[in-house]
C-alpha positions as CSV (number, residue, x, y, z in Angstrom):
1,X,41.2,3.5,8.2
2,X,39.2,4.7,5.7
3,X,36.5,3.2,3.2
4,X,35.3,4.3,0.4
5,X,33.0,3.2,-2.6
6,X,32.6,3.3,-6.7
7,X,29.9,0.8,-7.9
8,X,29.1,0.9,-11.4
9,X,27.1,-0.7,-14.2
10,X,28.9,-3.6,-16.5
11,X,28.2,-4.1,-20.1
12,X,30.2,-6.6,-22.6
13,X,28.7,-4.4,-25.6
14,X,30.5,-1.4,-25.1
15,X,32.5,-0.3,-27.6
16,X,30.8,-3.2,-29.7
17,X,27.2,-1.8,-30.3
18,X,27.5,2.0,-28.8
19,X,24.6,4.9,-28.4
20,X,25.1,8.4,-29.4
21,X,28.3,10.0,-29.5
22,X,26.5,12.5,-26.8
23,X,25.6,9.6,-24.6
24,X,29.6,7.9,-24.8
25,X,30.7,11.4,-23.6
26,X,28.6,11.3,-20.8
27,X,29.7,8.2,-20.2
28,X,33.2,8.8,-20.5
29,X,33.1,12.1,-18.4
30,X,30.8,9.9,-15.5
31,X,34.0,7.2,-15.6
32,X,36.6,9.8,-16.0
33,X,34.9,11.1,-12.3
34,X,35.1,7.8,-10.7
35,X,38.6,7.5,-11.2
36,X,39.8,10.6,-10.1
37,X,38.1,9.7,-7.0
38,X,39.9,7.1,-7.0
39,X,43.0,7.6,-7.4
40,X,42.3,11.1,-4.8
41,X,41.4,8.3,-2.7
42,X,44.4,6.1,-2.9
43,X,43.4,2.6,-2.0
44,X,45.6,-0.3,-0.3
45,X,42.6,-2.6,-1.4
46,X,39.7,-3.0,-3.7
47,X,37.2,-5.2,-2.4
48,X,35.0,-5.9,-5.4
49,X,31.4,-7.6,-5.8
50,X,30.7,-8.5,-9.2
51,X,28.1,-11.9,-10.7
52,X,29.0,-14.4,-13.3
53,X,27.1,-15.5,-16.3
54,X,28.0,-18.9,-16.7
55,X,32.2,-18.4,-17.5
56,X,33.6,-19.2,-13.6
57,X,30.6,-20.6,-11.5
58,X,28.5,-23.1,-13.2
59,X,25.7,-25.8,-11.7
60,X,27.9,-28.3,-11.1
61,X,28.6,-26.7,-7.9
62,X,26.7,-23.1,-7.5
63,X,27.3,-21.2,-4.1
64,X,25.4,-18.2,-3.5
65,X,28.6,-16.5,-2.3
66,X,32.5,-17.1,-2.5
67,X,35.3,-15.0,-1.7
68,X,38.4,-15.8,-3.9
69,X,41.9,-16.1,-2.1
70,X,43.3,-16.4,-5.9
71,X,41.6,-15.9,-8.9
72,X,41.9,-15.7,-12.7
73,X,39.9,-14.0,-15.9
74,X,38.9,-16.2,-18.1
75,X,39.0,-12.6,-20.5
76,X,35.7,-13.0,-22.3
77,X,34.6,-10.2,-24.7
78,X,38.1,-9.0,-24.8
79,X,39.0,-8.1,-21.5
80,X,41.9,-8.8,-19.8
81,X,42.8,-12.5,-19.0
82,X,45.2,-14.0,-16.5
83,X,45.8,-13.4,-12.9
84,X,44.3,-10.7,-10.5
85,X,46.5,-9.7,-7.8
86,X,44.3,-10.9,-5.0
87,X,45.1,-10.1,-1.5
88,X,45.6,-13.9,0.3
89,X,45.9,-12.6,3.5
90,X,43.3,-10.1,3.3
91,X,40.7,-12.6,1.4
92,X,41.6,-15.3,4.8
93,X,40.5,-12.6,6.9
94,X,36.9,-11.2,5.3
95,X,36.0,-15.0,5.0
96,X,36.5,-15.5,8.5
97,X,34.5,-12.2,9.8
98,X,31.7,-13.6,7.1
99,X,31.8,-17.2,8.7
100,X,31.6,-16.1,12.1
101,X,28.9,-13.8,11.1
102,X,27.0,-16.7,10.2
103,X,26.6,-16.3,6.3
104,X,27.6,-19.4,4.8
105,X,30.0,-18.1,2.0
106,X,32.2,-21.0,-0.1
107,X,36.3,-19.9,-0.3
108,X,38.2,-20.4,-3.2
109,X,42.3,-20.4,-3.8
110,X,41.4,-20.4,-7.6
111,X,38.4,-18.3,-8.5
112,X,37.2,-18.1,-12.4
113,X,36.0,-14.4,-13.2
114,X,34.8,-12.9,-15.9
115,X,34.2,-9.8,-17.6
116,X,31.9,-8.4,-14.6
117,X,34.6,-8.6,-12.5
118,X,37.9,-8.0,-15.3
119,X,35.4,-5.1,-16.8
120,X,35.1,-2.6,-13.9
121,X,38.7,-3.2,-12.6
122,X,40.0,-2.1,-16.0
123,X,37.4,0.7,-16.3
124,X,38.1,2.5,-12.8
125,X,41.9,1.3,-12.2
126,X,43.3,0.4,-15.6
127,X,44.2,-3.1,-14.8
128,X,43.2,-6.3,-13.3
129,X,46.5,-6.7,-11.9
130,X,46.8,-2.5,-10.5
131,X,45.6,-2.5,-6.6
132,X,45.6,-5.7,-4.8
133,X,42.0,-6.7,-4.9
134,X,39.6,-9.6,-2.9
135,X,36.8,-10.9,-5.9
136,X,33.9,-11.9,-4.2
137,X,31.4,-13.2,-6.6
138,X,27.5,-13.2,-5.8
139,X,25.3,-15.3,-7.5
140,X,23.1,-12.9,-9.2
141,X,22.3,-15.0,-12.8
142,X,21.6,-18.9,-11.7
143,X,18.1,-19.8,-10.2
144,X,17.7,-20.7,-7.5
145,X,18.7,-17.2,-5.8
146,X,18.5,-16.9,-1.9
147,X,16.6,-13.7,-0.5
148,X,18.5,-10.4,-0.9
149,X,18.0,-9.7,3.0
150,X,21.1,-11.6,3.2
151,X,23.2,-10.2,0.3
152,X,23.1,-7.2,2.8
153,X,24.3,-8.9,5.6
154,X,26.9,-10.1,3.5
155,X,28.2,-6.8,2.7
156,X,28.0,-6.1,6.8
157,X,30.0,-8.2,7.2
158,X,32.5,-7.8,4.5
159,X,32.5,-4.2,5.8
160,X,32.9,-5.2,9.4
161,X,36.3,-7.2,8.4
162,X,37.7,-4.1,6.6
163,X,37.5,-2.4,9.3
164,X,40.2,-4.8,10.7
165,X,42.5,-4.8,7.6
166,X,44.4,-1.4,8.6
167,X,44.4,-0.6,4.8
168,X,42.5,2.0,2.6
169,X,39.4,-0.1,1.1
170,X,37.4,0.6,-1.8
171,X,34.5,-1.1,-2.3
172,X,33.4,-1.8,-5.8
173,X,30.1,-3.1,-6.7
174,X,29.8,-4.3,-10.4
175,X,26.3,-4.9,-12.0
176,X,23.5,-3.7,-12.5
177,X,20.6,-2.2,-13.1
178,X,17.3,-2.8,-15.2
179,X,18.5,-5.4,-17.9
180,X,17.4,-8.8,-18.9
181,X,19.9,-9.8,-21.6
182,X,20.0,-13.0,-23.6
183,X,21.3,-15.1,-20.7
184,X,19.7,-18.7,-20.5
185,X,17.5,-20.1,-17.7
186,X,18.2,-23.3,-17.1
187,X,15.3,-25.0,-16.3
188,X,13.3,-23.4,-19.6
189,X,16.7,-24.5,-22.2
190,X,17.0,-28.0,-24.2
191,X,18.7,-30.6,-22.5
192,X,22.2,-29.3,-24.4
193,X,22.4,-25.9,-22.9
194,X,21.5,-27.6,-19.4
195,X,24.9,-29.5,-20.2
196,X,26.6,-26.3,-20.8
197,X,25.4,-24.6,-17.9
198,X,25.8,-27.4,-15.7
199,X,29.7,-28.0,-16.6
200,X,30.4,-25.4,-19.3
201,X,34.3,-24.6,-18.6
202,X,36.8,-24.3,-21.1
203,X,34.5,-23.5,-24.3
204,X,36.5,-23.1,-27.6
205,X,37.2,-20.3,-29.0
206,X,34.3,-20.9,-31.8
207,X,31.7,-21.6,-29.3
208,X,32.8,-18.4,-27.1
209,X,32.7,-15.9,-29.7
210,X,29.1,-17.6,-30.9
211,X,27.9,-17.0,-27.4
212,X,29.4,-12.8,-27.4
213,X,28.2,-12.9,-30.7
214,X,23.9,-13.6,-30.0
215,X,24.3,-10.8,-26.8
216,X,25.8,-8.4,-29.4
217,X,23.2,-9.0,-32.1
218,X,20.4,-9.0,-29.0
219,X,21.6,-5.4,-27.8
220,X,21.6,-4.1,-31.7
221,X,17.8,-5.7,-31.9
222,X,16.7,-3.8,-28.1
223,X,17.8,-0.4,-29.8
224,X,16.1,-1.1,-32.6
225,X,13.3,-1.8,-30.4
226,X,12.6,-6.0,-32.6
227,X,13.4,-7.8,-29.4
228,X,11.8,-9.5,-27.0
229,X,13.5,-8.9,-24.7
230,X,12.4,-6.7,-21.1
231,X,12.9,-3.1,-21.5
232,X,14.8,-1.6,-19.2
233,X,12.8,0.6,-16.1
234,X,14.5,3.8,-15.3
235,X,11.6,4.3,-12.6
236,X,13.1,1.3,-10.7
237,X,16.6,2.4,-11.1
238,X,16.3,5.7,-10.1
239,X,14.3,4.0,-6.9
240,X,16.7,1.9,-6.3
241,X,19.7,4.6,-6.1
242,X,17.9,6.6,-4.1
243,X,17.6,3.9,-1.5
244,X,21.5,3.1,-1.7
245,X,21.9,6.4,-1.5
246,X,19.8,7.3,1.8
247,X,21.2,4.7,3.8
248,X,18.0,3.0,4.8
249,X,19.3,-0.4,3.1
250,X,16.8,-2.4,4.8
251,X,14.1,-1.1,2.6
252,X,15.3,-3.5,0.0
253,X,15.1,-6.5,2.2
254,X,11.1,-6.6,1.3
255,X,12.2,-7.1,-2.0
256,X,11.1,-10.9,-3.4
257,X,12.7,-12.5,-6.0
258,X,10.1,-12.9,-8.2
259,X,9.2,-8.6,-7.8
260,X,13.2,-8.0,-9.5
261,X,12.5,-9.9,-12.2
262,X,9.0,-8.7,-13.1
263,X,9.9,-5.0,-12.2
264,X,13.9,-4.8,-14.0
265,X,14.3,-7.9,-15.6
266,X,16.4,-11.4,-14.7
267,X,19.5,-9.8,-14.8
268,X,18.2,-7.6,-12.6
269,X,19.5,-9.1,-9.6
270,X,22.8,-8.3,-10.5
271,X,22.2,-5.3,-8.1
272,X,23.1,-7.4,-5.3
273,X,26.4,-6.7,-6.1
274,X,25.7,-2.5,-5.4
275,X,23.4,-3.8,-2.3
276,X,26.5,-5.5,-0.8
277,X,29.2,-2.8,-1.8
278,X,26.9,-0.2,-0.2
279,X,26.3,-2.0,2.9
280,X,30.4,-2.7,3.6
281,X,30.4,1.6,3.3
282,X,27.4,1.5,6.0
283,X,29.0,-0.9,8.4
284,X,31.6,1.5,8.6
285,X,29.2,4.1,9.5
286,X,26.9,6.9,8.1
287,X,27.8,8.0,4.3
288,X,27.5,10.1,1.6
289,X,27.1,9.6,-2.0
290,X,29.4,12.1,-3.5
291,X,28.4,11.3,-7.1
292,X,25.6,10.1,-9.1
293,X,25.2,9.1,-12.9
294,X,22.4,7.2,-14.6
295,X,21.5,6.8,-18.4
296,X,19.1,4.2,-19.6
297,X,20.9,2.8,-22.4
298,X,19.4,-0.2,-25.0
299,X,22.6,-0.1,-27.3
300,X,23.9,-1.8,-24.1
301,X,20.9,-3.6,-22.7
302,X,21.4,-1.4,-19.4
303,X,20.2,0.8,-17.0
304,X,23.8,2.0,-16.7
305,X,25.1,3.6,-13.4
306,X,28.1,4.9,-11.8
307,X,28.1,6.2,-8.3
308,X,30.7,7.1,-5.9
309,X,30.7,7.5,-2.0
310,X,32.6,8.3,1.1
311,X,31.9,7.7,5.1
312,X,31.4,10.7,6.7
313,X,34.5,10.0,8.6
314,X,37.0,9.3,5.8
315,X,39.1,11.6,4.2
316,X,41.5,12.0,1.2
317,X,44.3,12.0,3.2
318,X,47.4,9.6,2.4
């Protein structure tokens, strides 16, 4: 059957600290691409990558990996809370090609997402709850992070068990790209933030909106250029797309830790997410990226991206 694949940039401060009119519509008109594709497309299944920061996975118990068999959005910064419609069956049988496979992935019948997941479902398909979907969340925020050699094989292997689904499969990939946003590291925070980070579930509703509110006031400070923050590195992005886009995914495997960071910021990593969308597609064989937007945008702390792509062997048909 085919596969197909949309992976796109997330940001919490859209439509809460925007850029030019001139850049939204080139936004918009990028988005308004994607889901055309889309729906042209016609998916049984949206298989979608996405990270947390510190809303469903915490480091009480931090995998590098899980695949949700059920899962719910906590809804933060406004998005759509409440149950996706995740595909049980489907879910059982990616975990087992990922196992076998040998990548050590954790399951879960009741996955916590947040807005990098909630975000890019509403964006491309309107709802969390539209196509029947398998979350797969990659650690991409929490230190320590394994290598990103085997957020590839990941994906491979993902992409392998599609293969065996007998359903239409997009892949979406949900991060992303040069961006180091307010997010706290753990082992540089006072002892009461560890707390939070260690066991931070159900916050109030005071202590949520506090948190939204410091990334809001962080993204109007970057595009008024009095942060500290990293700036963002459209060198690296533009690299890095034109990597995904070749094929040659093994490239990235060279990649340390430590080089992310220093090049595109902490949040950074949240590429893994595109990494492992694009290698499902490859698994399935050679590819084409059939579009390709990129804006470096402060007013949302973000190299933002959208790109969409098709195996050489799929079609649109129905």
């Amino acid at each position: 059957m085919p596969v197909a694949l949309c992976a796109i940039s997330h940001s919490p401060l859209m439509g809460r600290n925007d850029p030019d009119q001139e850049v939204i519509d080139a936004v918009d008109a990028a988005f308004d691409h994607a889901r055309r594709f889309i729906a042209d497309f016609a998916p049984d299944l949206i298989v979608i990558f996405a990270p947390d920061h510190y809303n469903g996975v915490f480091y009480d118990l931090l995998p590098p990996f899980c695949i949700g068999a059920g899962a719910q959005s906590v809804g933060d910064y406004g998005t759509e809370a409440g149950p996706l419609d995740v595909d049980r069956d489907a879910a059982r049988t990616i975990t087992r090609e990922v196992l076998d496979s040998g990548i050590d992935a954790a399951f879960s019948e009741r996955m916590h997402v947040d807005h990098g997941f909630a975000q890019a479902l509403q964006l491309l398909v309107g709802s969390i709850i539209a196509v029947p979907t398998v979350p797969i969340f990659i650690n991409s925020v929490a230190e320590p992070l394994g290598p990103v050699s085997r957020v590839r094989l990941l994906g491979e292997a993902v992409g392998r068990a599609a293969n065996k689904l007998d359903k239409r499969v997009l892949f979406v990939g949900s991060g992303g790209l040069s961006h180091d946003p307010p997010i706290p590291q753990f082992t540089s925070s006072p002892e009461q933030v560890r707390e939070r980070l260690i066991d931070g579930r159900n916050p109030s509703d005071a202590e949520r909106k506090a948190r939204e509110q410091r990334v809001i006031t962080a993204g109007r400070d970057f595009a008024a250029g009095t942060a500290t923050i990293q700036p963002l590195n459209p060198h690296w992005d533009q690299h890095l797309l034109e990597i995904l886009a070749s094929g040659e995914l093994e490239q990235i495997d060279t990649w340390t830790n430590d080089w992310f960071v220093e090049q595109a910021g902490h949040s950074s990593h949240e590429v893994r997410t595109w990494i492992a969308a694009y290698a499902a597609l490859h698994a399935n064989g050679p590819y084409q990226v059939t579009s390709s937007f990129y804006r470096a945008i402060p007013e949302w702390i973000a190299g933002f991206a959208i790109t969409t792509a098709l195996t050489l062997s799929s079609n649109h048909t129905k």
